[in-house]
Biopython code that builds the backbone (N, CA, C, O; Angstrom):
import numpy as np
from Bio.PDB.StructureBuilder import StructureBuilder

atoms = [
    (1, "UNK", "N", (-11.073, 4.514, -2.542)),
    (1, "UNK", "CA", (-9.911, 5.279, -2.186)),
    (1, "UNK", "C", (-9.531, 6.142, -3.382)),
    (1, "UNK", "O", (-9.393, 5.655, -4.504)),
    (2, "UNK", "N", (-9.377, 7.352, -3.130)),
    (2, "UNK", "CA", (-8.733, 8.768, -4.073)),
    (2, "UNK", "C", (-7.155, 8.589, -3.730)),
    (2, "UNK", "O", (-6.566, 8.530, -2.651)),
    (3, "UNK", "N", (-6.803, 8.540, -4.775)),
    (3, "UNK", "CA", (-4.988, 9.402, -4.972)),
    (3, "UNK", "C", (-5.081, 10.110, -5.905)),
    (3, "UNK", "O", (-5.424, 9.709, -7.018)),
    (4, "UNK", "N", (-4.725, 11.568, -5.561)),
    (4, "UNK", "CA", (-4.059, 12.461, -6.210)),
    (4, "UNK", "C", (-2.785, 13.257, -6.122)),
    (4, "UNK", "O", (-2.069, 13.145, -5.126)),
    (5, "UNK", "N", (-2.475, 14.040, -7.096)),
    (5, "UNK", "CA", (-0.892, 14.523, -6.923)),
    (5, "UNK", "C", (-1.298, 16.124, -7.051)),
    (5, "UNK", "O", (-1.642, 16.889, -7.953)),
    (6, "UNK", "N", (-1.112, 16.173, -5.945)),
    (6, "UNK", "CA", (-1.149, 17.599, -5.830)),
    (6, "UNK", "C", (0.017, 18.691, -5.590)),
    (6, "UNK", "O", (1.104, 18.327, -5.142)),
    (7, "UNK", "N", (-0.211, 19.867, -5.862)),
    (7, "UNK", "CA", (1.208, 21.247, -5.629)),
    (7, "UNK", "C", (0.801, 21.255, -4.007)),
    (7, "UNK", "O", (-0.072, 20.863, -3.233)),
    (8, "UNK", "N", (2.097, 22.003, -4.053)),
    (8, "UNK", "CA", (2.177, 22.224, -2.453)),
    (8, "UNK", "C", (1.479, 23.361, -2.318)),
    (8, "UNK", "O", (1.169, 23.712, -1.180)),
    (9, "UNK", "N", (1.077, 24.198, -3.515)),
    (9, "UNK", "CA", (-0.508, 25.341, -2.872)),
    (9, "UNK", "C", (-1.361, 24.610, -3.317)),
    (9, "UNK", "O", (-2.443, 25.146, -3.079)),
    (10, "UNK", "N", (-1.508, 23.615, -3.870)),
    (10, "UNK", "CA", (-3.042, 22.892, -4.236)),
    (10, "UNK", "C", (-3.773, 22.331, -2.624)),
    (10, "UNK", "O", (-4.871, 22.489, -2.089)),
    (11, "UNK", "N", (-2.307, 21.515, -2.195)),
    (11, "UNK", "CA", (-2.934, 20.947, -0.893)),
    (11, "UNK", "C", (-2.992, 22.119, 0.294)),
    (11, "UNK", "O", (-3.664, 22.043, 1.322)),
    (12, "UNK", "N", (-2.254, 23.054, -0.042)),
    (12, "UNK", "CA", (-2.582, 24.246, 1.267)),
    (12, "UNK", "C", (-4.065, 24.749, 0.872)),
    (12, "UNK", "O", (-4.915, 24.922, 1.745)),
    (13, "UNK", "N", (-4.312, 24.962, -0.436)),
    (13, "UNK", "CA", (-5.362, 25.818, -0.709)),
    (13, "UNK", "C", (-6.971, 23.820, -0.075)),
    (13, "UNK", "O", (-8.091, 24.123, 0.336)),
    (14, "UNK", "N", (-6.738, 22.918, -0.146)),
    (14, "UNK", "CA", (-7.489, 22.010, 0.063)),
    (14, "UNK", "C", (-7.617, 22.211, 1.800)),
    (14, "UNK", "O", (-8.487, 22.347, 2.660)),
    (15, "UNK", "N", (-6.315, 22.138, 1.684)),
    (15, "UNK", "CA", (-6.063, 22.474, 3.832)),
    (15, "UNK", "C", (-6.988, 23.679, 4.377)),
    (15, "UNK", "O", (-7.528, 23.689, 5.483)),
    (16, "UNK", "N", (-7.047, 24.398, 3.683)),
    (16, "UNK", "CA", (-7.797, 25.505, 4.038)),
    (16, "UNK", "C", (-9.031, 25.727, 4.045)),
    (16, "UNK", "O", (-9.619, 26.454, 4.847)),
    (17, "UNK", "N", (-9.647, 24.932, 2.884)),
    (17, "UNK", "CA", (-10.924, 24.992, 2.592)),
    (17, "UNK", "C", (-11.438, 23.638, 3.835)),
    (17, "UNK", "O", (-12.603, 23.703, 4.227)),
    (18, "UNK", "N", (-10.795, 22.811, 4.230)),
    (18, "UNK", "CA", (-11.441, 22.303, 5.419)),
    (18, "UNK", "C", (-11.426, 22.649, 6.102)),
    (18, "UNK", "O", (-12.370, 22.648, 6.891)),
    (19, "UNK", "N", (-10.249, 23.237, 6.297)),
    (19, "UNK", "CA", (-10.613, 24.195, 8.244)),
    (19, "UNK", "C", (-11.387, 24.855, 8.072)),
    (19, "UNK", "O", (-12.099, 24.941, 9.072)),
    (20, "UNK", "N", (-11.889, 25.797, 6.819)),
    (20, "UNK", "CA", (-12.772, 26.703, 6.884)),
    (20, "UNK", "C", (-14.504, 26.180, 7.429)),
    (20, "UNK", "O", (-15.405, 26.890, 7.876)),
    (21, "UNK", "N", (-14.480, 24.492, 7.139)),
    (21, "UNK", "CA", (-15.775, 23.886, 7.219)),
    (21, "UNK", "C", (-16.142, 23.827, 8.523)),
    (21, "UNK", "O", (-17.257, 23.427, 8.860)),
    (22, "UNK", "N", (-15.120, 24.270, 9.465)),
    (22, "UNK", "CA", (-15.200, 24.131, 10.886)),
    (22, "UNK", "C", (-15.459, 23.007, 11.479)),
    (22, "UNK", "O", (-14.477, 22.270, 11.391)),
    (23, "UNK", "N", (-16.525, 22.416, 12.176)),
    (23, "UNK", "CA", (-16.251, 21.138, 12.909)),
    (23, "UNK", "C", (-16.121, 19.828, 12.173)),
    (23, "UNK", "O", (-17.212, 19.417, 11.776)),
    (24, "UNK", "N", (-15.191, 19.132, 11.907)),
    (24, "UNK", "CA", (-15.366, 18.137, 10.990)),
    (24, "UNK", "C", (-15.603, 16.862, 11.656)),
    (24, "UNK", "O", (-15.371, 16.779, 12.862)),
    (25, "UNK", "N", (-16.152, 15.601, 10.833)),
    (25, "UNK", "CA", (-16.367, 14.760, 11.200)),
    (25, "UNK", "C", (-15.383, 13.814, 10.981)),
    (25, "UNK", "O", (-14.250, 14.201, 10.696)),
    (26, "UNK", "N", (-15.681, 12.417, 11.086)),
    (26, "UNK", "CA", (-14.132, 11.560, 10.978)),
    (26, "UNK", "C", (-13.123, 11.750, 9.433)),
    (26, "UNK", "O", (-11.959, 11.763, 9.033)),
    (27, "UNK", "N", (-14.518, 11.872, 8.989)),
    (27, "UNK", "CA", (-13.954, 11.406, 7.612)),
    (27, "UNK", "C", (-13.046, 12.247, 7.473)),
    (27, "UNK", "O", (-11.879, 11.969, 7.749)),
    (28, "UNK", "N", (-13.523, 13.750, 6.896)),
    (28, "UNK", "CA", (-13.046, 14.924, 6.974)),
    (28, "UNK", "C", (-11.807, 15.176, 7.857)),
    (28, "UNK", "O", (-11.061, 16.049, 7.414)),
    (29, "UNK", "N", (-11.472, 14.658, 8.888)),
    (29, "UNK", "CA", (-10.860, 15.057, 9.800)),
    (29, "UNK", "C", (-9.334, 13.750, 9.403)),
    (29, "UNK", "O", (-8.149, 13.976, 9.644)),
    (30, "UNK", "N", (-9.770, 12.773, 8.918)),
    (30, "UNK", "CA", (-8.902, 11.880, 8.142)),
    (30, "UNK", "C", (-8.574, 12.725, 7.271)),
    (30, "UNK", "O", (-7.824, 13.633, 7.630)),
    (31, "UNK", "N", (-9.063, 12.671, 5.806)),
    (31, "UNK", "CA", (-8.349, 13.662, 4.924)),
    (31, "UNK", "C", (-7.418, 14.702, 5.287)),
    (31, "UNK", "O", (-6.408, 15.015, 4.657)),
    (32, "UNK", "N", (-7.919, 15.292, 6.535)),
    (32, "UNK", "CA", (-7.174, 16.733, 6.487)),
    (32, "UNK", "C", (-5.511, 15.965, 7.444)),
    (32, "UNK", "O", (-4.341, 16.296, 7.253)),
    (33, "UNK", "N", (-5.947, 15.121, 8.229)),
    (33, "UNK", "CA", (-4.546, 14.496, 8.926)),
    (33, "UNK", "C", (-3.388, 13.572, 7.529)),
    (33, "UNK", "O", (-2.240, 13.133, 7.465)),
    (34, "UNK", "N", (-4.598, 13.686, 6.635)),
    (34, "UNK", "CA", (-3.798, 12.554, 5.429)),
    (34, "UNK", "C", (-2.883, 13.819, 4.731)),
    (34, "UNK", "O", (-1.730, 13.587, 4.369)),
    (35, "UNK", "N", (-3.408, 14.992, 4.593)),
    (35, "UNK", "CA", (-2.809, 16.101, 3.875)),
    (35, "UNK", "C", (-1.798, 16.664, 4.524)),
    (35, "UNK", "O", (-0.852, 17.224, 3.970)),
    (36, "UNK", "N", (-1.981, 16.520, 5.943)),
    (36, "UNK", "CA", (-0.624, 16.847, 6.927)),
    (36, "UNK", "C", (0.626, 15.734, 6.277)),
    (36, "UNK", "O", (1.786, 16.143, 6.315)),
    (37, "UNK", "N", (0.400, 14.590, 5.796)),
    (37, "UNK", "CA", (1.316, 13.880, 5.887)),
    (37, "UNK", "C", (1.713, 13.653, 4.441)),
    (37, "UNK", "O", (2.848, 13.223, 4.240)),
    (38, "UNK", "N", (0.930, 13.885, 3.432)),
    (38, "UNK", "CA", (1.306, 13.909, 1.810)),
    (38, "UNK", "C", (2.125, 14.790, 1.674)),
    (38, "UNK", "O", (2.016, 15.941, 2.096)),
    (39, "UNK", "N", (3.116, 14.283, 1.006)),
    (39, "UNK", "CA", (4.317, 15.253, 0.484)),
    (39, "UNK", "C", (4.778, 14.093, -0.401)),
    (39, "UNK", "O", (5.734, 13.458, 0.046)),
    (40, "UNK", "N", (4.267, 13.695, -1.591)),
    (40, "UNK", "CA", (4.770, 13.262, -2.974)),
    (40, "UNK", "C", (6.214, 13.780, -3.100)),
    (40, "UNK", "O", (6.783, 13.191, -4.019)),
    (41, "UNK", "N", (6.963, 14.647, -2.511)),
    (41, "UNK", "CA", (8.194, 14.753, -3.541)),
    (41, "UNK", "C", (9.066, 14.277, -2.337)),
    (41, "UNK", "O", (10.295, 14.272, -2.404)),
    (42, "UNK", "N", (8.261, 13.812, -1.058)),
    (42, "UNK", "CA", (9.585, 13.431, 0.300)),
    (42, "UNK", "C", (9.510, 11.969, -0.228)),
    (42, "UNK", "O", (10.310, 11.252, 0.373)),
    (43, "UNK", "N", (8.565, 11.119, -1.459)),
    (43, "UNK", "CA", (8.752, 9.992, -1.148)),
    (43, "UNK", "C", (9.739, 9.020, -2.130)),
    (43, "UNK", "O", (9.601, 9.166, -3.344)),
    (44, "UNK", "N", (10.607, 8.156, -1.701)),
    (44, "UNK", "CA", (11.370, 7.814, -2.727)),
    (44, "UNK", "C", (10.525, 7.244, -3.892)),
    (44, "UNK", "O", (9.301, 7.213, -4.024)),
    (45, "UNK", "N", (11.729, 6.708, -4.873)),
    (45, "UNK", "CA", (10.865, 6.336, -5.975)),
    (45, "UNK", "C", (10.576, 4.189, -5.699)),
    (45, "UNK", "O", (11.534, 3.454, -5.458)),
    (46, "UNK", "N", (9.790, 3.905, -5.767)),
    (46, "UNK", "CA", (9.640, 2.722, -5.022)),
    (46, "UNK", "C", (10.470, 1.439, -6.642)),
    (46, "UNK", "O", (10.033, 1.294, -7.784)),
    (47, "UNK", "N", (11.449, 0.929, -6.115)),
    (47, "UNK", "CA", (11.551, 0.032, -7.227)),
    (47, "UNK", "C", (11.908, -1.215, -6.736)),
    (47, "UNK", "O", (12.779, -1.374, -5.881)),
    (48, "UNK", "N", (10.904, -2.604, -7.532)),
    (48, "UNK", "CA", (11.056, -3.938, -6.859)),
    (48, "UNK", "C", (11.940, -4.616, -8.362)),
    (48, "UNK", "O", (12.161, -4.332, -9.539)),
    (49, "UNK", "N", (12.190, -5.575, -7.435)),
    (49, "UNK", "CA", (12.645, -6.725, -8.649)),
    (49, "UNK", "C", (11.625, -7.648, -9.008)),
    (49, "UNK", "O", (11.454, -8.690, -8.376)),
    (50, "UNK", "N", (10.758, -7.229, -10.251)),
    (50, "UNK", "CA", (9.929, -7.844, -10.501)),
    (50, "UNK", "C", (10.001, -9.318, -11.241)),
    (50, "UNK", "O", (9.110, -10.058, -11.658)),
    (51, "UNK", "N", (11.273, -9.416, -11.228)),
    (51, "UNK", "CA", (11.662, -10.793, -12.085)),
    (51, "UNK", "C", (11.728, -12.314, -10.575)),
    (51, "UNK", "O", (11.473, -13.516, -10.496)),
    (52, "UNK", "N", (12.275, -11.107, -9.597)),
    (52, "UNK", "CA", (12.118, -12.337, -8.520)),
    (52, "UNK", "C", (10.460, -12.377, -8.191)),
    (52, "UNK", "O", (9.858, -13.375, -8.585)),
    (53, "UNK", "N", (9.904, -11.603, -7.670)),
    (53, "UNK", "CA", (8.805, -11.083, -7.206)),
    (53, "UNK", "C", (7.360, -12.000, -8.258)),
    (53, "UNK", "O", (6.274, -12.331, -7.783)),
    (54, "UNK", "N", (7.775, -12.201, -9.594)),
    (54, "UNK", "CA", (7.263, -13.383, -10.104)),
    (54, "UNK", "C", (7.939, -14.403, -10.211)),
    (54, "UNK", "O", (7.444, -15.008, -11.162)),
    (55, "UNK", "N", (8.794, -14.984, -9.808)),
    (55, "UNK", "CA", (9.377, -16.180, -9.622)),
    (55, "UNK", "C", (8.770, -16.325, -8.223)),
    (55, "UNK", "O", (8.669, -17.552, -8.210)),
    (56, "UNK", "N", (8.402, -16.015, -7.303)),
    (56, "UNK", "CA", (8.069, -16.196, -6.230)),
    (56, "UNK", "C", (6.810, -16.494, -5.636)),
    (56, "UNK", "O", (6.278, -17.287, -4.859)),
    (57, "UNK", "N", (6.475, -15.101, -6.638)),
    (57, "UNK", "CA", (4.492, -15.811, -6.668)),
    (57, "UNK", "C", (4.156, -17.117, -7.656)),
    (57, "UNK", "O", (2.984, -17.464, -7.800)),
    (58, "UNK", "N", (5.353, -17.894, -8.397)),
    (58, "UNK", "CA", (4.800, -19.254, -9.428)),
    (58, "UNK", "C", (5.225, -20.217, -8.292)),
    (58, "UNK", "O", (4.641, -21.284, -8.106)),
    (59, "UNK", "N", (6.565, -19.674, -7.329)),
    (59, "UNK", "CA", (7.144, -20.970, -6.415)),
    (59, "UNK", "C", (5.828, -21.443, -5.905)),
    (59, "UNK", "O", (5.211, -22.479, -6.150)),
    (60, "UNK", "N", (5.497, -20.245, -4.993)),
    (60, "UNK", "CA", (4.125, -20.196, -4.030)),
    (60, "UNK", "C", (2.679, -20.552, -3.919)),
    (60, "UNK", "O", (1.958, -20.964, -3.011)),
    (61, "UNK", "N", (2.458, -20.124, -5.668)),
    (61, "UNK", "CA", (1.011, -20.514, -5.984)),
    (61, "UNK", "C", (0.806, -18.815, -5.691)),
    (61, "UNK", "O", (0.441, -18.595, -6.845)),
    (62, "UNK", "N", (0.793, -18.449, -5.518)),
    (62, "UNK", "CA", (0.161, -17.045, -5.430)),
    (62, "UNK", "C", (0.251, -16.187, -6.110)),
    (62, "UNK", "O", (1.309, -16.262, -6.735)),
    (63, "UNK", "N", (-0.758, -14.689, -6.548)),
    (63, "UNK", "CA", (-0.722, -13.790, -7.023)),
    (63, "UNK", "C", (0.767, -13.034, -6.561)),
    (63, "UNK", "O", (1.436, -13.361, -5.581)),
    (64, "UNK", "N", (1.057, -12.063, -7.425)),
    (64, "UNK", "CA", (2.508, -11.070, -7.528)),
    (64, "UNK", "C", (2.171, -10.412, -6.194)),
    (64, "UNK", "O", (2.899, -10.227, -5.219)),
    (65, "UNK", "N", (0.782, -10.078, -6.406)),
    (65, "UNK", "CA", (0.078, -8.710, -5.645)),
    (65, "UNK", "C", (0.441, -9.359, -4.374)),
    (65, "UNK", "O", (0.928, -8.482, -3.660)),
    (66, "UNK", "N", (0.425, -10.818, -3.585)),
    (66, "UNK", "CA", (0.736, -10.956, -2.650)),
    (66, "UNK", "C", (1.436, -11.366, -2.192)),
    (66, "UNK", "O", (1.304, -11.875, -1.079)),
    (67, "UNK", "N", (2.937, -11.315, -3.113)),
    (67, "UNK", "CA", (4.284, -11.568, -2.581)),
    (67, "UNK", "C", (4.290, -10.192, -2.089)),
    (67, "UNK", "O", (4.191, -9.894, -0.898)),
    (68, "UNK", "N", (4.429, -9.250, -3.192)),
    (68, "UNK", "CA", (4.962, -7.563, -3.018)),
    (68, "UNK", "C", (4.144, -7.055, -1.158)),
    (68, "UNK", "O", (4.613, -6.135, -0.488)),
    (69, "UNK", "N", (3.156, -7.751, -0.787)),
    (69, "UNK", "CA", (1.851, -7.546, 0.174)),
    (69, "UNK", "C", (3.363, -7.982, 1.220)),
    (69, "UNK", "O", (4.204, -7.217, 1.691)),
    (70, "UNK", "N", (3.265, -9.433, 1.316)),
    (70, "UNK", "CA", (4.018, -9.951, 2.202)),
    (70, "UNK", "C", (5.763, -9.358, 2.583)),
    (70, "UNK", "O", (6.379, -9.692, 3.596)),
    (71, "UNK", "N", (6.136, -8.711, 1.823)),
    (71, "UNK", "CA", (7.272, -8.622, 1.612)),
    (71, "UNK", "C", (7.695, -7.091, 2.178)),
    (71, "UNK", "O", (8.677, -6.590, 2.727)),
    (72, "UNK", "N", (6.264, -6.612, 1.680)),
    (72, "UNK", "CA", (6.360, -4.683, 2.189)),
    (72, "UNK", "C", (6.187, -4.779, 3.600)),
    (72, "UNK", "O", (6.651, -3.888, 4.312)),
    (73, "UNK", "N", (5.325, -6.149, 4.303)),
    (73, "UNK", "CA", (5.019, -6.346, 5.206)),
    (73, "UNK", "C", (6.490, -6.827, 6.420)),
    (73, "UNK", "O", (6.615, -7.037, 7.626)),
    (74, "UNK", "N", (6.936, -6.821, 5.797)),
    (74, "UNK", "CA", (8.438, -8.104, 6.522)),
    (74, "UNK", "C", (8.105, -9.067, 6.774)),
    (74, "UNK", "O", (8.914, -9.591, 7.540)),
    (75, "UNK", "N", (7.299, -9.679, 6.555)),
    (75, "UNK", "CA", (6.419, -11.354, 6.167)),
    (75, "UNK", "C", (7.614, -12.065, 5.562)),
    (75, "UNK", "O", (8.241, -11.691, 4.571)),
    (76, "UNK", "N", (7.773, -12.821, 6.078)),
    (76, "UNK", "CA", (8.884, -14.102, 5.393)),
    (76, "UNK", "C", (8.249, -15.138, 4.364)),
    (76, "UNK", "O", (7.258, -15.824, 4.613)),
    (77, "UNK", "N", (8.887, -15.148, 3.300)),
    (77, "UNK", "CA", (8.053, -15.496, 2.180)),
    (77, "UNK", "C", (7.423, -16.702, 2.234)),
    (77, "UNK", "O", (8.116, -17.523, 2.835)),
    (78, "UNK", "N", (6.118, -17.248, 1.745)),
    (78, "UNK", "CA", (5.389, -18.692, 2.032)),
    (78, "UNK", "C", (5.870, -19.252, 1.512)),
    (78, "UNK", "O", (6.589, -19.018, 0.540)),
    (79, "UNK", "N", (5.523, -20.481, 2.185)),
    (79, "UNK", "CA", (6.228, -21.852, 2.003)),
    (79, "UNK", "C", (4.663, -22.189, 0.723)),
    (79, "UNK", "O", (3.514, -21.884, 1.040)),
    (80, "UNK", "N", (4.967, -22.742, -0.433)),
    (80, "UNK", "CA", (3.980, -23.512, -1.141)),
    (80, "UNK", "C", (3.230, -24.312, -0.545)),
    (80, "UNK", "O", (3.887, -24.907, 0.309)),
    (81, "UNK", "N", (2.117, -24.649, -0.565)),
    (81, "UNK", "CA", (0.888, -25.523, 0.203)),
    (81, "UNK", "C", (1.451, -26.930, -0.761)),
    (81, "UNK", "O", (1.704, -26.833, -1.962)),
    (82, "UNK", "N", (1.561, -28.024, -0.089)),
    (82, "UNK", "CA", (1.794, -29.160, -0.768)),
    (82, "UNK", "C", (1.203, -30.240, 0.037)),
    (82, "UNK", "O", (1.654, -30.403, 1.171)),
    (83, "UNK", "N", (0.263, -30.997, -0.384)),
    (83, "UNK", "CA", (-0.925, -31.816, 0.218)),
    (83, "UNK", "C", (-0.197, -32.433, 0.352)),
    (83, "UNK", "O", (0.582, -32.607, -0.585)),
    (84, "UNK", "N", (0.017, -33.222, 1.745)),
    (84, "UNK", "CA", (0.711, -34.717, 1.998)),
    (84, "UNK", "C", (-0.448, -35.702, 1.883)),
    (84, "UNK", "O", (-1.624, -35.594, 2.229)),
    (85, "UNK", "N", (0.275, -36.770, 1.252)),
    (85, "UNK", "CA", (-0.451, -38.096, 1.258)),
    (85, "UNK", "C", (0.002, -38.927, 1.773)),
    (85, "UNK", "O", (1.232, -38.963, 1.787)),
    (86, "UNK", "N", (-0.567, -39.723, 2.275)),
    (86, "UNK", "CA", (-0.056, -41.018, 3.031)),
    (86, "UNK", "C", (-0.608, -42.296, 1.933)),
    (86, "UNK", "O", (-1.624, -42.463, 1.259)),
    (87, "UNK", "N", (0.616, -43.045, 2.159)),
    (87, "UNK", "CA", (-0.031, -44.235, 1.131)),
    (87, "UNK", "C", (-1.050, -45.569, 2.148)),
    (87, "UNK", "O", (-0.723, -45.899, 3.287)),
    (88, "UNK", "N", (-2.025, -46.032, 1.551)),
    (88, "UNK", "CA", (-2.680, -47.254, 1.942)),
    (88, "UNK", "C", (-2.200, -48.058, 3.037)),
    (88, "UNK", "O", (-0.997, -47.969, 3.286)),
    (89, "UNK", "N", (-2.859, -48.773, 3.690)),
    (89, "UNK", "CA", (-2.306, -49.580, 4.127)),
    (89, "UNK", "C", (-2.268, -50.941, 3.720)),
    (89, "UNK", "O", (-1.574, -51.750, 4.336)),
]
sb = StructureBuilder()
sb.init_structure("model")
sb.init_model(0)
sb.init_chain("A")
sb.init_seg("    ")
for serial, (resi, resn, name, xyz) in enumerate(atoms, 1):
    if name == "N":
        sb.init_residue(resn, " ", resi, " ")
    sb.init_atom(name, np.array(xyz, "f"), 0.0, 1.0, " ", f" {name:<3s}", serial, name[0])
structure = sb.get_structure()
């Protein structure tokens, strides 16, 4: 996967040079629907609380990467895996 930050004539002048390629294939035809929808300056600035966000992935056992996953998701946060044991008989 590519991210770049482009001007708003960078991506017209990119927009253009694909239509110019004429029939495109998926790929191509992704990019150019992805450029319809990039606009870097419509998007807010994204800010988490990273102090909970690792308190959450140590509760859990899990990586940060997949609280922030679950959370962007509206996923209700995991419950920690905790092996039950049963004692002897």
């Amino acid at each position: 996967m590519w991210s770049v930050r482009l001007t708003d004539s960078q991506r017209d002048a990119l927009r253009l040079l694909l239509d110019a390629q004429g029939e495109l294939g998926p790929s191509l035809t992704g990019a150019r629907e992805s450029l319809d929808l990039a606009r870097w300056d419509d998007l807010p600035e994204a800010q988490l609380p990273w102090d909970r966000v690792s308190e959450l992935a140590g509760l859990q056992g899990i990586g940060e990467a997949d609280v922030v996953w679950d959370l962007a998701n509206g996923m209700p946060v995991r419950k920690p895996c905790v092996a039950k044991r049963t004692q002897p008989a």
